[in-house]
N, CA and C of each residue as an Amber inpcrd file, in Angstrom:
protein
   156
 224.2740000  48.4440000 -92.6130000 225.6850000  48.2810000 -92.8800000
 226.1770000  49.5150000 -93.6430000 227.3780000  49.6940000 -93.0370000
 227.6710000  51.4180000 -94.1150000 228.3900000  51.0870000 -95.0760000
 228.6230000  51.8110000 -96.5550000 228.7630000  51.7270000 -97.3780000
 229.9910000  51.7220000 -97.4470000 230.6940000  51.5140000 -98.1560000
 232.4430000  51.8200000 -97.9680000 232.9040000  52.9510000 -99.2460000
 233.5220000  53.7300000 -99.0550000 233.9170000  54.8180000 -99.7560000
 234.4780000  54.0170000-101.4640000 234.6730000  54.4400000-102.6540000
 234.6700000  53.9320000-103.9960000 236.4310000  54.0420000-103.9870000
 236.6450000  53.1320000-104.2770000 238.3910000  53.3520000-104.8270000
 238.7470000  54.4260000-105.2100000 240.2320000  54.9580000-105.1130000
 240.3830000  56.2560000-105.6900000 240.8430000  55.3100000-107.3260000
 240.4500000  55.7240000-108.5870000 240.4910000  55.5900000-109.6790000
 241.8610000  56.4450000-110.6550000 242.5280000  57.2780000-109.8260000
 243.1610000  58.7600000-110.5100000 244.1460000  58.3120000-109.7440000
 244.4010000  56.8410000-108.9260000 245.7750000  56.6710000-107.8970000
 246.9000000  56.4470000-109.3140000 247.8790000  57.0990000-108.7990000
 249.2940000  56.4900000-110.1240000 249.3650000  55.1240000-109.7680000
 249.8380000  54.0440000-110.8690000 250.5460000  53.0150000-110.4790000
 251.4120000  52.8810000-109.5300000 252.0430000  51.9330000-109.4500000
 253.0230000  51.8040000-108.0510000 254.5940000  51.9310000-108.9820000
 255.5410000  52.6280000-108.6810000 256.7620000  52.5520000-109.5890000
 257.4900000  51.2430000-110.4500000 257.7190000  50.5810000-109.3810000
 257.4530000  49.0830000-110.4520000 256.7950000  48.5460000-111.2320000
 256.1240000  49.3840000-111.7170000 254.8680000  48.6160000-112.9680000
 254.7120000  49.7890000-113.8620000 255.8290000  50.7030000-113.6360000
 255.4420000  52.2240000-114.6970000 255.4190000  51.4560000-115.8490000
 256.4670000  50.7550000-116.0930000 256.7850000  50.5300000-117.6420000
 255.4740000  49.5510000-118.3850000 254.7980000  48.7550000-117.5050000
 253.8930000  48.1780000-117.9980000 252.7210000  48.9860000-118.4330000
 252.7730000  50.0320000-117.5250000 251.7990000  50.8560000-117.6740000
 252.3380000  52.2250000-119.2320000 253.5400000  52.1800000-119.2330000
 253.7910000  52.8260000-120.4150000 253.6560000  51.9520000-121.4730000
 253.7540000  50.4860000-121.5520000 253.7200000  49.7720000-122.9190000
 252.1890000  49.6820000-123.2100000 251.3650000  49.3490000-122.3170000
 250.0230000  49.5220000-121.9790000 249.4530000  50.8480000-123.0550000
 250.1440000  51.9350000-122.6760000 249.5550000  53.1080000-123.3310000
 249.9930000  53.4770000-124.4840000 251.2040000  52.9050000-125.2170000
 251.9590000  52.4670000-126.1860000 250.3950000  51.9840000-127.1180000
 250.6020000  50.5810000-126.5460000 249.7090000  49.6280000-127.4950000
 248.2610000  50.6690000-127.4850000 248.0500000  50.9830000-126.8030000
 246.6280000  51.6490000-126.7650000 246.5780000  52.6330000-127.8350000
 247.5260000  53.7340000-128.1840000 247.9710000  54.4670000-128.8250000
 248.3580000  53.8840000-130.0690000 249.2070000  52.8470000-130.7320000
 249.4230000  51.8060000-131.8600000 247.9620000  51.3910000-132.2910000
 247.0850000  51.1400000-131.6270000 246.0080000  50.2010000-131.7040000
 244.5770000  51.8900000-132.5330000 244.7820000  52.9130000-131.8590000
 243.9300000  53.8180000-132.0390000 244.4940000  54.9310000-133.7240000
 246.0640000  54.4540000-134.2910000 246.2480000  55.1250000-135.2750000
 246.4490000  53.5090000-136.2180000 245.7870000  52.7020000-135.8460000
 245.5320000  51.9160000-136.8610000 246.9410000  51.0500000-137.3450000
 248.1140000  50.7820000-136.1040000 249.4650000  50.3910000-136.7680000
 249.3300000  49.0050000-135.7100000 248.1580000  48.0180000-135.5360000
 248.3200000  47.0260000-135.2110000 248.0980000  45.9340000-136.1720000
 248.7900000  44.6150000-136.0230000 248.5700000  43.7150000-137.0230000
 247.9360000  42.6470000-136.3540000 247.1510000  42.0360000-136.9630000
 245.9530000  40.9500000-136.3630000 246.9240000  39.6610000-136.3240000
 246.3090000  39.2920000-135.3000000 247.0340000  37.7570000-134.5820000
 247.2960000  37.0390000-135.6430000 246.3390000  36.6000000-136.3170000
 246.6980000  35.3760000-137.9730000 247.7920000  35.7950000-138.3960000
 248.1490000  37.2250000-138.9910000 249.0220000  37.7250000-139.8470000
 250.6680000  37.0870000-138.8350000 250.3840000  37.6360000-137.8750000
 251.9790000  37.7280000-137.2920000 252.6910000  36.2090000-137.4040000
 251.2840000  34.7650000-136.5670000 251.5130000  33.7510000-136.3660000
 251.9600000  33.1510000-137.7380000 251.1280000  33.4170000-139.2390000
 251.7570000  33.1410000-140.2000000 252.5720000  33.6540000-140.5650000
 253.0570000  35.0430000-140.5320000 254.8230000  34.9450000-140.7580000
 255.4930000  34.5120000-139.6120000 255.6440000  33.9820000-138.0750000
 256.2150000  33.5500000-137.2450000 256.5530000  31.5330000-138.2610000
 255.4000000  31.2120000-138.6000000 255.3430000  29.9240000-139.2530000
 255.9070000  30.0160000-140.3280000 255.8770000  30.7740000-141.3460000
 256.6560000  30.7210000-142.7270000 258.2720000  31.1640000-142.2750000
 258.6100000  32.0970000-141.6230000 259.8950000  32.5000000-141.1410000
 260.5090000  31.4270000-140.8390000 260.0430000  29.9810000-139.7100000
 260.6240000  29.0390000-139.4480000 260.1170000  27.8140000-140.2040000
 259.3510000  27.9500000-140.8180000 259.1170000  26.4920000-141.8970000
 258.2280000  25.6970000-141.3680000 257.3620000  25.8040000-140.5490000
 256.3350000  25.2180000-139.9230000 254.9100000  24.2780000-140.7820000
């Protein structure tokens, strides 16, 4: 059976999904200079903000 050639990996997104792909690299970038906040933190001020 022959092998089938490997995905191209270096294809751009498809234009409709740039922006996902820019928030994507956003967060990736937020996440690598250390300006993300851990899930607990946010959900407890989401809960104290509304009185939960």
């Amino acid at each position: 059976m022959p092998k089938r050639p490997a995905p191209e990996s270096s294809a751009p997104p498809p234009p409709s999904r740039s922006w996902q792909m820019a928030r994507i690299a956003a967060g990736i970038a937020a996440a690598r200079e250390g300006k993300v906040i851990p899930a607990e933190e946010v959900f407890a001020r989401i809960e104290a903000k509304h009185g939960w």
